[in-house]
DRENSEDO-109824 format. One line per 2 residues: number of its first residue (from 1); their letters; for each residue x, z, y of C-alpha. Coordinates in nm, 3 decimals. Layout:
N
NUM = A = X,Z,Y  ...;
! end
This chain:
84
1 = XX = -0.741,4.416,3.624  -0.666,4.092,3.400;
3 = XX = -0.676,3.750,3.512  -0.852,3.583,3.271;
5 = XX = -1.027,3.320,3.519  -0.877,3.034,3.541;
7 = XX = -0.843,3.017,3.874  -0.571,3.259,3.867;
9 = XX = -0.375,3.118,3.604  -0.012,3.121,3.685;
11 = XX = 0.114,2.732,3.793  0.357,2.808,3.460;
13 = XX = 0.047,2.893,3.247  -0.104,2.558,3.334;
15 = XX = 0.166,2.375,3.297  0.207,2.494,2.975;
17 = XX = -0.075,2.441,2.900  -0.130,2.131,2.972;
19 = XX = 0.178,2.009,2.808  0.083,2.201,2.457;
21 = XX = -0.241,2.006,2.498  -0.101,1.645,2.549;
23 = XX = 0.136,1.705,2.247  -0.190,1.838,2.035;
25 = XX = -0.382,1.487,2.212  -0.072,1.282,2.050;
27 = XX = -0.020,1.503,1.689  -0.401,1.355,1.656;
29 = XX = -0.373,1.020,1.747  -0.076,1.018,1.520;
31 = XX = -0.256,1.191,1.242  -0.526,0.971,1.296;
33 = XX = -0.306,0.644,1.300  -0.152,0.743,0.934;
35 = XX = -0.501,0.790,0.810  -0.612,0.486,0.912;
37 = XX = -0.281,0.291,0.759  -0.297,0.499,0.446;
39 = XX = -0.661,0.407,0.394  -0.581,0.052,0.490;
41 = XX = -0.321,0.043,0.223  -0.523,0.187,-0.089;
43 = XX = -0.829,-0.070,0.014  -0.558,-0.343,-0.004;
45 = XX = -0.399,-0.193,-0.327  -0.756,-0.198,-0.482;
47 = XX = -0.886,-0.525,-0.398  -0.537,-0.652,-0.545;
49 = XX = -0.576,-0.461,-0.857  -0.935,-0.590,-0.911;
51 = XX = -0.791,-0.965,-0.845  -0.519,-0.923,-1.101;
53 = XX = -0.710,-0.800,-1.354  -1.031,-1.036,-1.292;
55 = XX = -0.736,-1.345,-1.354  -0.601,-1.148,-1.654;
57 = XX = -0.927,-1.154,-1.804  -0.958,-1.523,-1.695;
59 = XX = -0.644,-1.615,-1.847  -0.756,-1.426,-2.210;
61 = XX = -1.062,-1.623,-2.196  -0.898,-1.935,-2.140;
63 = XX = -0.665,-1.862,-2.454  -0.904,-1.777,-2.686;
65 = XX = -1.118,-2.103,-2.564  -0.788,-2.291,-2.598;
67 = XX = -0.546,-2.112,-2.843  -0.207,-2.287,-2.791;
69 = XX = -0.070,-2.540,-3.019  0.168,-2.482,-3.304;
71 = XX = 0.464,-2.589,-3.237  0.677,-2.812,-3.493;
73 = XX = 1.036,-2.637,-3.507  1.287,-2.906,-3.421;
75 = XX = 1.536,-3.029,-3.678  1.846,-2.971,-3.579;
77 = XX = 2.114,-3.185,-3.587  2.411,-3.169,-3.860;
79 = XX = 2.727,-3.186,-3.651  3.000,-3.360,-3.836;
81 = XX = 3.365,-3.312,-3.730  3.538,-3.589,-3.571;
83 = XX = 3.704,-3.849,-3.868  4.072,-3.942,-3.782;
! end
């Protein structure tokens, strides 16, 4: 006859298997808690993107409602050497 009720499980079986369960309990949680940070992470990455690129457009506008000025090139000056 097998013992398959639990009742009769060895004190070693349950042991065991309690122990495999707690470590399955925590694989999960930790599973879970890298989920949770990776998903955290591309939410932030996204909203970041859409900021840069909404003040990228911002800044085109800008220029082509205020194209920068022309600068005048400088004249430089003529060094002379020193008169003795």
């Amino acid at each position: 006859m097998s013992k398959s009720s639990p009742s009769h499980m060895s004190a070693a079986r349950r042991n065991a298997e309690t122990i495999l369960s707690q470590s399955r309990k925590r694989q999960e949680s930790f599973k879970l808690e890298q989920k949770l940070a990776h998903d955290a992470m591309t939410e932030k990455t996204a909203r970041l993107r859409e900021l840069r690129l909404a003040k990228e457009a911002a800044d085109r506008d800008a220029e082509v409602a205020n194209p920068p000025a022309r600068s005048v090139p400088k004249t430089r000056k003529v060094r002379r050497s020193k008169q003795t």
